[in-house]
C-alpha positions as CSV (number, residue, x, y, z in Angstrom):
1,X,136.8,52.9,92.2
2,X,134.1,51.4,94.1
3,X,133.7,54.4,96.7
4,X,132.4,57.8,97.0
5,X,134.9,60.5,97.0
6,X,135.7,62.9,100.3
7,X,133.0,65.6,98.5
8,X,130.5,63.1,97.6
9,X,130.4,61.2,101.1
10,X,129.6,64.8,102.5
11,X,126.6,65.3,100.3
12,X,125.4,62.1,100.6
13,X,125.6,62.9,104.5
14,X,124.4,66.0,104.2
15,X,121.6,65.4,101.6
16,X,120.8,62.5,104.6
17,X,120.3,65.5,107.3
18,X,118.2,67.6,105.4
19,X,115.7,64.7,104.4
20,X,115.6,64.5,108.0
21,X,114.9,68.0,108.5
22,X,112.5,68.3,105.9
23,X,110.5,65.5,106.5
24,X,110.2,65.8,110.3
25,X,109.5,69.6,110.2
26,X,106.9,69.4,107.2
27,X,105.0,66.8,109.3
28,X,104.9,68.9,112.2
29,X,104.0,71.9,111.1
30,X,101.3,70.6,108.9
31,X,99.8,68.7,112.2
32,X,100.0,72.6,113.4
33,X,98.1,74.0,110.0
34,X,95.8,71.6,110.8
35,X,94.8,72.5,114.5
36,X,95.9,68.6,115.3
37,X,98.1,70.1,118.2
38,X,97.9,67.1,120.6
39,X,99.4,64.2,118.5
40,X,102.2,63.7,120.7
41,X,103.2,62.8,124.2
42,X,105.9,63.6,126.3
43,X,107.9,60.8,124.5
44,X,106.5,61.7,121.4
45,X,107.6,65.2,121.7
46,X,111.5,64.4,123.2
47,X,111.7,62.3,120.2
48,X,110.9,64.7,117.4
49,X,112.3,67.5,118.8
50,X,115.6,65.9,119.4
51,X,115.8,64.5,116.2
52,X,114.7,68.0,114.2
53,X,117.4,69.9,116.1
54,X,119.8,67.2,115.8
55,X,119.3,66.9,112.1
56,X,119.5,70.7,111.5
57,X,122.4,71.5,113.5
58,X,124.1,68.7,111.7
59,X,122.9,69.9,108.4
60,X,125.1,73.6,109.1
61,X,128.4,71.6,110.2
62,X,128.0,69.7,107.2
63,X,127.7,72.4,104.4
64,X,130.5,74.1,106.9
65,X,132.6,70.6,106.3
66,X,131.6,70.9,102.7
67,X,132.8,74.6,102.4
68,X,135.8,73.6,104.3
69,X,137.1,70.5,101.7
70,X,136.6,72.8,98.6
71,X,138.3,75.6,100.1
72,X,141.3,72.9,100.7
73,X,141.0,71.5,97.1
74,X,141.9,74.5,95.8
75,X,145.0,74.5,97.3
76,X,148.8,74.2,95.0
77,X,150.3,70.6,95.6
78,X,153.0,70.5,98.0
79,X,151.3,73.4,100.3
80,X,150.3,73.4,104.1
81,X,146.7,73.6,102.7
82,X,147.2,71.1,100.3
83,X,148.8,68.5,103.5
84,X,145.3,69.4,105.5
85,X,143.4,68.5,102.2
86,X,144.8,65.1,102.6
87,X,144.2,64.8,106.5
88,X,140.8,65.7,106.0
89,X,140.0,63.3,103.6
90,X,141.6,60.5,105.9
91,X,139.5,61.5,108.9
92,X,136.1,61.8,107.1
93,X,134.8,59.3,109.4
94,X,136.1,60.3,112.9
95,X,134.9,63.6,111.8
96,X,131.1,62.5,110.8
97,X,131.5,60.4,114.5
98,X,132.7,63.4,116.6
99,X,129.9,66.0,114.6
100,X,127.4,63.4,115.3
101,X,128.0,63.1,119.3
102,X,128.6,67.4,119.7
103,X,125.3,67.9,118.3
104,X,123.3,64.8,119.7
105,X,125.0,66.0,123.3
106,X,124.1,69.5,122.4
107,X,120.3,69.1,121.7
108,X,119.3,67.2,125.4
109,X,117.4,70.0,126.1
110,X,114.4,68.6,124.4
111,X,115.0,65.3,126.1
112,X,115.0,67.0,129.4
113,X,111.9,69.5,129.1
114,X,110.1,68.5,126.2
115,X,106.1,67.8,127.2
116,X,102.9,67.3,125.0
117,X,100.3,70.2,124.7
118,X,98.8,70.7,127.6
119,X,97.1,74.0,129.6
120,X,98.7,73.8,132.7
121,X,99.8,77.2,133.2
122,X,102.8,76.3,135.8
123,X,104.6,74.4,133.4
124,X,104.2,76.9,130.9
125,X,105.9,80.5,132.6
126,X,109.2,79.5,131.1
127,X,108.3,77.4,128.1
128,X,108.6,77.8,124.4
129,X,105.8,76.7,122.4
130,X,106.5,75.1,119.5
131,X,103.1,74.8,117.7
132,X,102.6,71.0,118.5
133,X,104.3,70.9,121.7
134,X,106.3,72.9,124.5
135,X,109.8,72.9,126.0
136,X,109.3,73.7,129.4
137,X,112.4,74.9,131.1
138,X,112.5,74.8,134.9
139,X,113.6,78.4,135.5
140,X,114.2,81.9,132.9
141,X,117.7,81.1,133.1
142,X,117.9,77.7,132.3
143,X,115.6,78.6,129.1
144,X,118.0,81.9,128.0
145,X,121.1,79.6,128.7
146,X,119.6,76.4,126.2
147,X,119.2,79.2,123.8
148,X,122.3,80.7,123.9
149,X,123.9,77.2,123.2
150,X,121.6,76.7,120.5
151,X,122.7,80.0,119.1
152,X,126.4,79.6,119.2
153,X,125.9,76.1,117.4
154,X,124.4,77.7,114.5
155,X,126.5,80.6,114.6
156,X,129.8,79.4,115.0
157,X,129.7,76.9,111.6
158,X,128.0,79.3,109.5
159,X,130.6,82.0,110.6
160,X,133.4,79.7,109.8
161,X,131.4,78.8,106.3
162,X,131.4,82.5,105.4
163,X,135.2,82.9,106.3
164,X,135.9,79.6,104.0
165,X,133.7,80.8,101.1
166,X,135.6,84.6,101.0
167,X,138.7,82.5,100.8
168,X,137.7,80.8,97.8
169,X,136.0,83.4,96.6
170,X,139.1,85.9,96.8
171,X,141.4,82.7,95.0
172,X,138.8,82.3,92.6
173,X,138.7,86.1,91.6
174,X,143.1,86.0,91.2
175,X,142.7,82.8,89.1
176,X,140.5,84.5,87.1
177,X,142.8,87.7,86.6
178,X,145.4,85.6,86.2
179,X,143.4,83.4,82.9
180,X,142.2,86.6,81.8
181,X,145.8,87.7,81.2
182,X,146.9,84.5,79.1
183,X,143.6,84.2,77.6
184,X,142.3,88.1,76.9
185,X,139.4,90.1,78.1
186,X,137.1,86.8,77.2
187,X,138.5,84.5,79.3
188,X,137.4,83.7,82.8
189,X,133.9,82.9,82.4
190,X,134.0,79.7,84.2
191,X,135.7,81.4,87.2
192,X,133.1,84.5,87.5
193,X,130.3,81.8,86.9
194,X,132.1,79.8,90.2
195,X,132.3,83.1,92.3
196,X,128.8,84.3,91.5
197,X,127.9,80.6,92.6
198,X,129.9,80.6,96.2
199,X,128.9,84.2,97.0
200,X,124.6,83.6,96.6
201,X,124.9,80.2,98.2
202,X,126.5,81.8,101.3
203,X,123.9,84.7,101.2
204,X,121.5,82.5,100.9
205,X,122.3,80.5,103.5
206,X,123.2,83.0,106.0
C-alpha cells in the first residue's frame, strides 16, 4: 500500500535505536580495550553519553510499544481491546514524538556532569566512571537521585513488557486448547511454537 504497517514502523524505529546503541557503545568500549581513554572532551563526552542513554532507553519503550500492539492485535473485533488497537495505530507518531522528548528530557544528566578523563580527585568523589569518561555529580545525592531515575526508566517499560507478554502468552495457551479440541491431540503446534517464542524473548530480555 505504499506504507509500513503499525508493527513494521516500530521495528524499523526500534531496529533504528539499537544501531544507535550498538554502534556508539561498541566504539566506546573498544577505545576502553584499547587503553585510548582520553579521546573525548567535555563536549565529546555530553554528546555520547546522551545519545547511548537516549538510544537505549528508547530501545526498552519501543520493544514495550512493540509488546504492547501485538498484545492488542490479538484482540476479537468489536472489543475494548480491539477499539485501543485502532487508537494505537492512529497515534504511532505522537507516540514516537512524546517517547522521544521523556527520554531525551530524562537523560540531561550527562549533559549536566559529563567531563573527559581527567585525575582531578575533587571532581571525582561523587563520579561514575565510565571507562572513557566520568559523570561527575555535584553531591552523593544528586548522583543516587540520577540513578534512581535512570532505574525507574528501565524498570517501569520492561515491567509493563512482561505484564503484556503473560497476557498474550495466557490467550495464546487458550487458543491453543481450544484448536486442540477441533483439531485433536496434534493440533496446536503453531500456538506452542508462538508461546515458547514470547516467553524466551521476555526472559531474555529481562
Amino acid at each position: 500500500e505504499g506504507r509500513l504497517s503499525p508493527a513494521d514502523a516500530i521495528v524499523l524505529h526500534l531496529c533504528s535505536a539499537n544501531l544507535v546503541v550498538v554502534s556508539v557503545r561498541c566504539l566506546l568500549e573498544a577505545l576502553a580495550t584499547f587503553r585510548i581513554h582520553n579521546v573525548f572532551d567535555d563536549a565529546g563526552c555530553r554528546a555520547v553519553i546522551f545519545l547511548y542513554r537516549t538510544a537505549r532507553s528508547l530501545s526498552i519503550w519501543l520493544t514495550f510499544l512493540l509488546t504492547t500492539l501485538q498484545c492488542l492485535s490479538v484482540a476479537p473485533p468489536g472489543s475494548r481491546r480491539a477499539a485501543a488497537r485502532t487508537l494505537l495505530t492512529r497515534s504511532l507518531p505522537a507516540i514516537f514524538l512524546a517517547l522521544w522528548l521523556i527520554n531525551t528530557s530524562m537523560s540531561v544528566a550527562p549533559l549536566l556532569f559529563s567531563i573527559g578523563a581527567r585525575n582531578d580527585s575533587r571532581l571525582l568523589q561523587n563520579a561514575i566512571n565510565v571507562e572513557f569518561c566520568f559523570l561527575s555529580f555535584p553531591s552523593r545525592l544528586a548522583r543516587d537521585a540520577t540513578g534512581a531515575v535512570q532505574v525507574g526508566r528501565d524498570v517501569v517499560p520492561m515491567a509493563l513488557m512482561a505484564a503484556g507478554s503473560l497476557v498474550l502468552l495466557v490467550f495464546l495457551v487458550q487458543q491453543r486448547r481450544r484448536v486442540r479440541g477441533l483439531r485433536g491431540v496434534a493440533g496446536g503446534a503453531t500456538e506452542r511454537r508462538a508461546a515458547i517464542t514470547v516467553v524466551t524473548l521476555v526472559s531474555l530480555y529481562l
